[in-house]
N, C-alpha and C positions, 0 to 999 in steps of 0.2 A: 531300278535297273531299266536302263532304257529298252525300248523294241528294239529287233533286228528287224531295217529296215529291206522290203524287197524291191528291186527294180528290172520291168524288161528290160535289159542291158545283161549281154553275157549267159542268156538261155538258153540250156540246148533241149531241144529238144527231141526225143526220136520214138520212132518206133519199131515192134516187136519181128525180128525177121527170121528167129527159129524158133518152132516151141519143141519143144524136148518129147522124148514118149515118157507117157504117162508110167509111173509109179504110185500103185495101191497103196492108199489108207487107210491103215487099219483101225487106228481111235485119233482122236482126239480131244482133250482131256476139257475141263471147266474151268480155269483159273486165274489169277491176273496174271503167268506165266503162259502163254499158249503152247502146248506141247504136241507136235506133231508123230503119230509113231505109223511106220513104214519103211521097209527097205528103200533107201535111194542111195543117189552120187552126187549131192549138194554139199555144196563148204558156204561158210559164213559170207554175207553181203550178196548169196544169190539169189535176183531173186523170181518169186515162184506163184505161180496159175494154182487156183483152190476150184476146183471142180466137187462140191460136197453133200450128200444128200444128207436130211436130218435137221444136222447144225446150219441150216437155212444163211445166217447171219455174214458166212462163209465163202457161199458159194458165188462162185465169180471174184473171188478177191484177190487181188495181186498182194501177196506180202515179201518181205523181204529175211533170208534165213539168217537169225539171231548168232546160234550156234549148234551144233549137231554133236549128236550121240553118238559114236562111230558112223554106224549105215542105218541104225532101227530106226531113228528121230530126230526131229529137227524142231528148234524153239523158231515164234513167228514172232519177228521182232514188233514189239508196241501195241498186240492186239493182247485185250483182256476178256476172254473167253468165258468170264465168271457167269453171265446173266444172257450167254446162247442157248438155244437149242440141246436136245441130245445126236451127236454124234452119231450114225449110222451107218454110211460108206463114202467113196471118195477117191478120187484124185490127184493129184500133185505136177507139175512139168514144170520145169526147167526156164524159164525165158532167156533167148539172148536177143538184147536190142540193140540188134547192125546196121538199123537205118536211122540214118538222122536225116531232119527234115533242117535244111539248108537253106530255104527259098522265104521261110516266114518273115512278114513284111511286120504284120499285128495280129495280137490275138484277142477277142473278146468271149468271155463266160458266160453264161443264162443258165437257167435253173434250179435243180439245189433248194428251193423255196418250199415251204410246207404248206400246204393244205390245212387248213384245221376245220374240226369238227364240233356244229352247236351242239352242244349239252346244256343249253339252257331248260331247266324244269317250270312248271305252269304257275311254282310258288316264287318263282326268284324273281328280285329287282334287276336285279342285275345279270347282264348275260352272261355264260360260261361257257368255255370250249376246249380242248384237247386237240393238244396235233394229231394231224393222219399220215399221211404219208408223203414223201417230200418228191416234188416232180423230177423228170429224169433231168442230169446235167448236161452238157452241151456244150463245145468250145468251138470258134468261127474262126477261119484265120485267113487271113489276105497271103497272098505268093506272088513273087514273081513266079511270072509265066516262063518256064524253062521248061520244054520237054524233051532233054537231054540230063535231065535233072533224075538221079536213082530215085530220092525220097518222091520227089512225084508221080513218078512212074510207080514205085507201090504203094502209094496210095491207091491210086489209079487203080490196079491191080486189087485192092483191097476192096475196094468200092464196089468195083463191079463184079467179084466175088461173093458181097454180100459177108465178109468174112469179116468172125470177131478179132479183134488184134489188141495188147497190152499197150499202151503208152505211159513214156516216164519222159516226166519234165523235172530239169535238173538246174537249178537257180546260182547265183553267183555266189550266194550267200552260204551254199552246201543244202538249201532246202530243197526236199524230192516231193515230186506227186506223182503217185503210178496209177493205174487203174485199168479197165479193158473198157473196150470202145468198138463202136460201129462205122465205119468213115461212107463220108459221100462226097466224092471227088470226080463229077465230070469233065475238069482242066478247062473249059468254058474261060476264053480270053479276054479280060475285062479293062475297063481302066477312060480312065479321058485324055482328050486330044493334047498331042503334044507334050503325054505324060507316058511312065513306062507303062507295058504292058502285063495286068495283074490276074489271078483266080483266086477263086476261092472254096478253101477246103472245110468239110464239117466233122465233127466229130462227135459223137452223142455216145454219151458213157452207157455202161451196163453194170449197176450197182454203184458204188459209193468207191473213192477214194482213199488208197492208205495215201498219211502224210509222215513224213520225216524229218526229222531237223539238220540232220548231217546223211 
């Protein structure tokens, strides 16, 4: 079977412009089913801020709600809970993402990359080593320069809030990447002569990315 093949072409991009009030968690379970249990007002494809003490693995993670148990619980679509943490307290909101960022010219990635650590012993030939822990991730993107522009202007707003925000990137192909993020958006007017006029937006994740295929 061949890849599905992805292309910048047709991305939208946006970010997180309400977070909802929080709703108590009360467990969450161990399993390749993620079981969220708490009173909330989530329906299926919404998706949701994991604020988690305990279940470490968790916290910070945007997922998306599978399907819900009336008001008690909600399944975390794609995440396998089996080899987290235990569960202790927790979180939940709401995201609604009303801004789209309209202006991206290109985006480049960095990060993501692991660390690893010698485990070589005094007896071995040969060296050994073990991953540690993998650098923060990071996205750069070029803009036109519009400051009439909404999605700029909350950047903007984000940036110099110092405020965490969710971002989902939505592919042509139906592939999503959500995750929460830091922005740093000075709006600083860039570019060369006789060419338009560009800035450039940063975004440095917090924790690890959910992916989805549709």
């Amino acid at each position: 079977m061949a890849a599905v093949v992805n292309k910048w072409s047709g991305v939208s991009v946006s970010m997180e412009s309400v977070l909802g009030a929080a709703k108590t968690i009360s467990a969450i379970n161990k399993g390749t089913t993620c079981t969220v249990t708490g009173t909330h007002d989530f329906i299926a494809g919404d998706y949701v801020k994991l604020s988690v003490q305990g279940m470490k693995q968790l916290d910070g993670k945007v997922v998306r709600v599978l399907s819900v148990s009336t008001t008690v619980s909600f399944v975390a679509e794609g995440i396998d809970s089996t080899p987290y943490d235990t569960f202790s307290s927790g979180f939940a909101y709401k995201i609604t993402f009303g801004t789209t960022l309209g202006t991206v010219l290109s985006v480049s990635g960095s990060g993501g990359d692991f660390n690893f650590i010698d485990t070589t012993t005094i007896h071995a030939n040969v060296k050994s080593q073990v991953p540690g822990v993998a650098n923060a991730m990071s996205f750069s993107f070029d803009n036109l320069w519009d400051m009439t522009d909404a999605g700029l202007i909350a950047l903007k707003a984000a940036s110099d809030n110092q405020a965490q925000k969710a971002m989902h990137f939505a592919f042509a192909t139906g592939h999503r990447m959500v995750f929460l993020g830091y922005v740093g958006a000075s709006l600083i007017p860039g570019g060369s002569t006789q060419d338009k006029v560009t800035t450039k937006v940063d975004i440095t994740a917090f924790g690890t990315p959910t992916y989805y295929a549709t």
